[in-house]
C-alpha positions as CSV (number, residue, x, y, z in Angstrom):
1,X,38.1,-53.4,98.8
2,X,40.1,-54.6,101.7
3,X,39.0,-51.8,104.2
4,X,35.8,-52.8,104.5
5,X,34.7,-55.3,106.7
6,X,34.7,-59.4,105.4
7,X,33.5,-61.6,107.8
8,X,34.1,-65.3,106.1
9,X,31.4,-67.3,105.1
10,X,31.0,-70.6,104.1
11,X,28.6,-73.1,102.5
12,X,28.4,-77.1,101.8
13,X,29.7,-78.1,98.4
14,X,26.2,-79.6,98.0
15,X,24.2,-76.2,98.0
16,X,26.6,-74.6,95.8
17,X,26.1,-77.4,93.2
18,X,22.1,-77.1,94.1
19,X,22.1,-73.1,93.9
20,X,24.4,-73.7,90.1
21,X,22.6,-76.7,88.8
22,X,25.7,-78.8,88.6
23,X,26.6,-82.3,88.7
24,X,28.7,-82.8,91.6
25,X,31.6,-85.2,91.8
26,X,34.9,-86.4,93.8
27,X,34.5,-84.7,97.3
28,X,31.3,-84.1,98.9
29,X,32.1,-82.7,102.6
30,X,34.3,-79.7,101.8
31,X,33.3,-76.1,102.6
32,X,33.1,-73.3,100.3
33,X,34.4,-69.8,101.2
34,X,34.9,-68.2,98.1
35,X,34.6,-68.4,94.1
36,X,36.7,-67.0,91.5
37,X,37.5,-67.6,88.1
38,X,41.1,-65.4,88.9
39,X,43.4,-68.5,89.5
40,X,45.5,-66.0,91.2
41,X,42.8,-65.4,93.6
42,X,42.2,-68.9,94.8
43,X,42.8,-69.8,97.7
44,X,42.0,-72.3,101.1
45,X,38.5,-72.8,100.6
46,X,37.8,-71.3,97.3
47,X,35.6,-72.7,94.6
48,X,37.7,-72.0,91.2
49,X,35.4,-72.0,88.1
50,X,37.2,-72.8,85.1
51,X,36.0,-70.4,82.3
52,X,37.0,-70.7,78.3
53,X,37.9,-67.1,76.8
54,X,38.8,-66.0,74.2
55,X,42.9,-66.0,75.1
56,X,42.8,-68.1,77.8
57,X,41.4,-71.4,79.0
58,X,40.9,-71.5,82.9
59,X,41.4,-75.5,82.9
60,X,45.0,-74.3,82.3
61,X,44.9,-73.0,86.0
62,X,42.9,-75.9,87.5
63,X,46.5,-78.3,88.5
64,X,47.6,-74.3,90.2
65,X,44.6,-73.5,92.1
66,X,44.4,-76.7,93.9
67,X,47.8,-76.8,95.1
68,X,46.9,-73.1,96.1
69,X,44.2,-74.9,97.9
70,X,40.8,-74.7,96.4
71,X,38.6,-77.5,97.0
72,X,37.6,-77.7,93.8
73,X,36.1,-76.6,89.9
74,X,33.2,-75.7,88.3
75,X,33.6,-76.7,84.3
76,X,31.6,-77.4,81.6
77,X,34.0,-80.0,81.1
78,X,33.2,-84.2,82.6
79,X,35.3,-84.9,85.6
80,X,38.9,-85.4,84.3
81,X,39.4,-89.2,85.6
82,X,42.9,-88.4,87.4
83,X,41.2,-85.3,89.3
84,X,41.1,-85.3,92.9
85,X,38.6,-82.7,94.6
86,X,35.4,-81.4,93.8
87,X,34.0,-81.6,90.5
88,X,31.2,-79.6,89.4
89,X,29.9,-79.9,85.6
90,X,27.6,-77.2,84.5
91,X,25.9,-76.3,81.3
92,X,27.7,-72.5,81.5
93,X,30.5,-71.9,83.5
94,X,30.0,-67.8,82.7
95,X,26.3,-67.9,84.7
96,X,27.7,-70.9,87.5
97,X,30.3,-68.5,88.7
98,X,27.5,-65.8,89.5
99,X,24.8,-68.2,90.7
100,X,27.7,-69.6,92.8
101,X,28.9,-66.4,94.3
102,X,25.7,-65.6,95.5
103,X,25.1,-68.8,97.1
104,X,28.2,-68.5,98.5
105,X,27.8,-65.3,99.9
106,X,24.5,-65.3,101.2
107,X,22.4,-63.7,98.1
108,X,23.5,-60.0,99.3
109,X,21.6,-58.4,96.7
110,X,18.3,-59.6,98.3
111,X,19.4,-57.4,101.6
112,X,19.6,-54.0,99.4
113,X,17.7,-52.1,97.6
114,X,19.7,-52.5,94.4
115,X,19.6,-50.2,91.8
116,X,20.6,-51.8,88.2
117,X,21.6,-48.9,85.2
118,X,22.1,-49.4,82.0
119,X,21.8,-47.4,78.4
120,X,24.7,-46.4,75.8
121,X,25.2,-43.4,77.1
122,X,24.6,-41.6,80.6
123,X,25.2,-44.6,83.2
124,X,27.9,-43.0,85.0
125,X,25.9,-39.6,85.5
126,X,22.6,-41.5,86.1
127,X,24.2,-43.8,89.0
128,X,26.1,-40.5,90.6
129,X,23.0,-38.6,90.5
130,X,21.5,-41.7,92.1
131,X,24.2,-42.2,94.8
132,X,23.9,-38.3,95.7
133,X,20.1,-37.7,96.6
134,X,20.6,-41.0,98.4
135,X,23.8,-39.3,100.4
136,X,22.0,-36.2,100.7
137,X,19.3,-38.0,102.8
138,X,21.6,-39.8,105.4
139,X,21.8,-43.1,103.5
140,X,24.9,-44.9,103.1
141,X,25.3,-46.0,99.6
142,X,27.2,-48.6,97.5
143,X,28.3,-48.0,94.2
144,X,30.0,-49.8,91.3
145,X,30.7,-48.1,88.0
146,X,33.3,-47.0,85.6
147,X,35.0,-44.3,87.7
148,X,35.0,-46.2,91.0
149,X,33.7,-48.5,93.3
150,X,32.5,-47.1,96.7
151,X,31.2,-49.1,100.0
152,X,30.3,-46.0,102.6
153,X,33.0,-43.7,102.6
154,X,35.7,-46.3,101.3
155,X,36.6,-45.4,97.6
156,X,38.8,-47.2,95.2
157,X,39.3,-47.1,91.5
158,X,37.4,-48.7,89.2
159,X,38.9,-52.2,87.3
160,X,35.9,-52.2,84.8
161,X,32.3,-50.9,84.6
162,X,30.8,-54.0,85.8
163,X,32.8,-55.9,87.9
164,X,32.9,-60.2,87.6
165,X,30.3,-61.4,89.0
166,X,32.1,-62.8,91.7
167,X,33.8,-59.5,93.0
168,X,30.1,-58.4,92.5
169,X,28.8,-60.6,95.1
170,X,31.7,-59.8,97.3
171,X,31.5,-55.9,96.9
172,X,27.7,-56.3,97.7
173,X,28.3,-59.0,101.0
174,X,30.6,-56.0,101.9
175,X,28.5,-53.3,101.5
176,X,25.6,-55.0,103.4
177,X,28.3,-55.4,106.5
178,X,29.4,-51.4,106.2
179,X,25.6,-51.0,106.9
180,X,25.0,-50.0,103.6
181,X,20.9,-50.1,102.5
182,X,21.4,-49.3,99.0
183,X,23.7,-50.3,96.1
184,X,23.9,-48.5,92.6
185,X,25.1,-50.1,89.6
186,X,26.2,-49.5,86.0
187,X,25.2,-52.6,83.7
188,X,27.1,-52.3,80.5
189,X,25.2,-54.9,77.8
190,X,28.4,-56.9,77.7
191,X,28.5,-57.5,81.3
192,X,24.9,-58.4,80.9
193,X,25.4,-60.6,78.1
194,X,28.5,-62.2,79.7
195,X,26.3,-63.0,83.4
196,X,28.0,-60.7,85.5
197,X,24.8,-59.4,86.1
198,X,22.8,-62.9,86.5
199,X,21.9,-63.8,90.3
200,X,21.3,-60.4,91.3
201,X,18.1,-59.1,92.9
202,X,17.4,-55.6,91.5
203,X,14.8,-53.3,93.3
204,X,14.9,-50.7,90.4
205,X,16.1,-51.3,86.9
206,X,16.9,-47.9,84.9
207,X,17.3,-47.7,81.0
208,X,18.6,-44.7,79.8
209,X,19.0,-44.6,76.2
210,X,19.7,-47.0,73.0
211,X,22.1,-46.0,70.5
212,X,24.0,-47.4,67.6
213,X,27.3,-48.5,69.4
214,X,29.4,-51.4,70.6
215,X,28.4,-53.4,67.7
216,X,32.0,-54.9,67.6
217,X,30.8,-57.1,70.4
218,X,27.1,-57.2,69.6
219,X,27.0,-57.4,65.8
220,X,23.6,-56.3,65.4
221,X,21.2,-53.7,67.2
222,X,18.9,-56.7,67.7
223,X,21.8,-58.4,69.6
224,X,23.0,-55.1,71.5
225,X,19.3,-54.5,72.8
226,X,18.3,-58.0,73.6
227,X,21.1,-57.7,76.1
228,X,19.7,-55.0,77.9
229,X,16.3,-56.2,78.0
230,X,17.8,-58.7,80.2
231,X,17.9,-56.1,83.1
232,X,14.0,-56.1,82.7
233,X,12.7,-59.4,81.9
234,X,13.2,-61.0,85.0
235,X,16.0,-63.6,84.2
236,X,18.8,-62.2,86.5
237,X,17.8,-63.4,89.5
238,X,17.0,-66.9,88.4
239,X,18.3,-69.7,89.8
């Protein structure tokens, strides 16, 4: 959401690898701006975090975001021996990338009053309803979900239900500059399973309902509702 305001940030290399848990290697000094695991995203000062999908393998990107100038990787991977930068190795490169956009954006989350939705069906409703008693009382309000993501009166279209949790952590460092108090978010159980949703402080976590669906990605019911009890047992937010 380019409109609304960015001020740039930046932390030590250390305190990302601190707030991540990694094992950092090569350069020690540089300053961190920005994380993405979109190699087309990275940039002078951005922290690329090398990620292992099902298509694609982000160590295929790692020799193209440095020359973009990134300062270096987070991987689960040891530090290739003919690398040069910044080398962090992590346990899971899925939860680094959000534990290392928060640090790197100054934990936004913990600034809001964040409200965190989830359920089979009736997110989108829930989260408008949400947005609109909070608009009705003066409050600007943040919101991320499938139709759109909104910062104030700034509105584009959505990319997914949950964003990455690095566009996460941006949209919320955003919303807190637009003088935005609250933030309302749809949690879809893959997102949750897949730590877009890890490092974020929620005020309010809302469950609406739990039905038999998405078992292509879950398998089982057990599976599907495990992932949503993680908006409720307190393990987002961990560091």
């Amino acid at each position: 959401m380019s409109e609304a305001i960015n001020r740039k940030r930046s932390i030590a290399l250390k305190d990302v690898a601190r707030a991540t848990g990694a094992e950092l290697t090569g350069d020690q000094k540089s300053e961190v701006s920005d994380v993405t695991h979109d190699s087309r995203q990275a940039r002078e000062g951005t922290l690329f975090v090398a990620i292992r999908g099902a298509e694609l393998d982000g160590h295929r990107f790692v020799e193209q975001v440095m020359k973009q100038g990134a300062v270096g990787v987070i991987s689960e991977l040891k530090h290739p021996k003919d690398f040069r930068g910044a080398w962090l190795e992590v346990r899971d490169a899925r939860a680094a990338l959000a534990q290392a956009a928060a640090a790197v954006h100054g934990d936004p989350s913990r600034e809001l009053k964040l409200v965190g939705i989830t359920g089979t069906n009736g997110k989108t409703t829930t989260t408008y309803l949400v947005a609109a008693i909070a608009e009705e009382a003066g409050e600007p309000v943040s919101m991320t979900g499938t139709v759109e993501y909104r910062i104030g009166a700034m509105r584009r279209k959505a990319e997914r239900t949950t964003p990455e949790a690095s566009d996460m952590q941006r949209l919320l460092r955003q919303s807190v500059e637009a003088g935005c108090r609250l933030a309302v978010m749809e949690c879809s159980s893959q997102a949750i399973d897949l730590h877009r949703c890890d490092a974020l402080s929620l005020s309010v976590a809302v469950w609406t309902n739990l039905t038999r669906d998405h078992l292509d990605y879950h398998k089982t019911m057990e599976a599907y509702f495990a992932a949503k009890r993680r908006l409720f047992d307190g393990s987002l937010g961990e560091r």
